[in-house]
N, C-alpha and C positions, 0 to 999 in steps of 0.2 A: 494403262494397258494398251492405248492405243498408237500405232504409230506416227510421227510427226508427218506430216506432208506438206509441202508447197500448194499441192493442188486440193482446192476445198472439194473436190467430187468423190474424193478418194478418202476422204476422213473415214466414212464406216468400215475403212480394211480391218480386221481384227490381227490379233497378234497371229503366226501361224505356227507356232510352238509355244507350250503352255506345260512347265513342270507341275505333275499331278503327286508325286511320291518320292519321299529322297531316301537312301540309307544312311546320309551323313549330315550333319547339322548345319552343311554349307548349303543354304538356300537362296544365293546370291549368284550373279555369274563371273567369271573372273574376268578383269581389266586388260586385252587385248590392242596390239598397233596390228590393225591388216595392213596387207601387201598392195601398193595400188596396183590394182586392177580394172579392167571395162566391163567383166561382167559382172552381171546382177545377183546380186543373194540374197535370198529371203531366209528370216529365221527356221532354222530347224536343220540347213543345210550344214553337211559336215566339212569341219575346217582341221589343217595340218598347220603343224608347226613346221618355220622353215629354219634353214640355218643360222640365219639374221637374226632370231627373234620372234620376229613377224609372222602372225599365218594367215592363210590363204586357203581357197578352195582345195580340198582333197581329192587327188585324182588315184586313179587304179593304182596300186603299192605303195602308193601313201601309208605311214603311220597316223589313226584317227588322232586328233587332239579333244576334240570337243563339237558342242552344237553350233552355231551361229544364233545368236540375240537378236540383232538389227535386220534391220533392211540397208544395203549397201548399194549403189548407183540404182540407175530405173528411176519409176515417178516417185517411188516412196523412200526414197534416198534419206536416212537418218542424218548421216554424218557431214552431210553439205561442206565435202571438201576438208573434212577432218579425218584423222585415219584412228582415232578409241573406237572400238569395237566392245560387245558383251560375247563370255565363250560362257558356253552351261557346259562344265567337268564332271560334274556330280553325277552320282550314277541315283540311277532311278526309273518310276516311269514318266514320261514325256507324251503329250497329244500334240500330234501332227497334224495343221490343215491344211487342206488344199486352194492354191491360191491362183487370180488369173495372171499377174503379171509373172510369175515362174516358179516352178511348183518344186517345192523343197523334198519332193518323195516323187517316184517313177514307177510303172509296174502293176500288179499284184502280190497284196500282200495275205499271209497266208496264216491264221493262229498256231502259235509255238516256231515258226520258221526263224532262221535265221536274219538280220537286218545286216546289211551293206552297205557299200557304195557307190556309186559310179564315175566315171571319167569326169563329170560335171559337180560332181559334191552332194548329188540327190540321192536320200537314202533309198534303196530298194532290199525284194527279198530275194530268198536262194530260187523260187520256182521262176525266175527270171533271169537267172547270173549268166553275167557270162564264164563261156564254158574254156575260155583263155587262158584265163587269170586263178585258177582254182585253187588256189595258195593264199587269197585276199581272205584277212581275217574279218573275223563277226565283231559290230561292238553290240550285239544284242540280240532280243530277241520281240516277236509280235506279241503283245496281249490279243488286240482285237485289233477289226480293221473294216472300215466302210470304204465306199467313192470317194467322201468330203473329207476323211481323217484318218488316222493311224495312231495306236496306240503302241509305243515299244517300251521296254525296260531295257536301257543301256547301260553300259557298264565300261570306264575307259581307262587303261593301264597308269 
């Protein structure tokens, strides 16, 4: 459960998404090619599919794809220059942590609220959205939610 790292300081990161409940028997993530990219993702961030194939951070009118599995560039870089990726499709609920090197959720979140996205691929909720974009769909909603984590049940077309 732990991620790989280069740097032995960094070993006790924990995972920063952790599927807790499924509706379907796929408790696996699916076998993704990310987009190269330079920035950073931590697991829990939301990823789009792109024309290619390939997906990539989700930005505002993005169609959701799925979670992010890995750590992708940063000190905790999984894929060392490979581009397989893990996506979580499954609907269900998911625990969210909060991390230091980039944090896969933004905001306050709220029980029963809506869950989102942002321009960066961090989920947040509706008492924070922006008020732009008001046509960006839900892929969920809060169970519960502290400073250190978030708890959402998502659900993905």
């Amino acid at each position: 459960m732990f991620p790989r790292s280069n740097m032995r300081n960094k070993t006790y990161y924990k995972r920063t998404l952790r599927p807790l409940y499924h509706s379907s028997s796929t408790l696996t993530p699916m076998a993704e090619l990310v987009e190269p990219d330079d920035r950073i993702i931590v697991p829990g961030m939301v990823a789009t599919k792109l024309d290619n194939g390939n997906v990539t951070l989700a930005s505002l009118g993005d169609k959701p794809y799925g979670l992010f599995c890995n750590y992708v560039n940063g000190e905790l870089d999984e894929l060392g220059g490979m581009t397989d990726v893990g996506i979580w499709r499954s609907n269900g609920v998911f625990e969210v942590l909060s991390h230091d090197q980039a944090q896969p959720f933004a905001g306050i979140f709220i029980e029963n609220y809506p869950v989102f996205w942002n321009d960066v691929g961090q989920l947040w909720c509706d008492w924070d959205r922006v008020p732009w974009y008001p046509e960006q769909p839900s892929i969920g909603h809060v169970v519960s939610a502290s400073t250190r984590s978030i708890y959402i049940d998502v659900s993905f077309p």
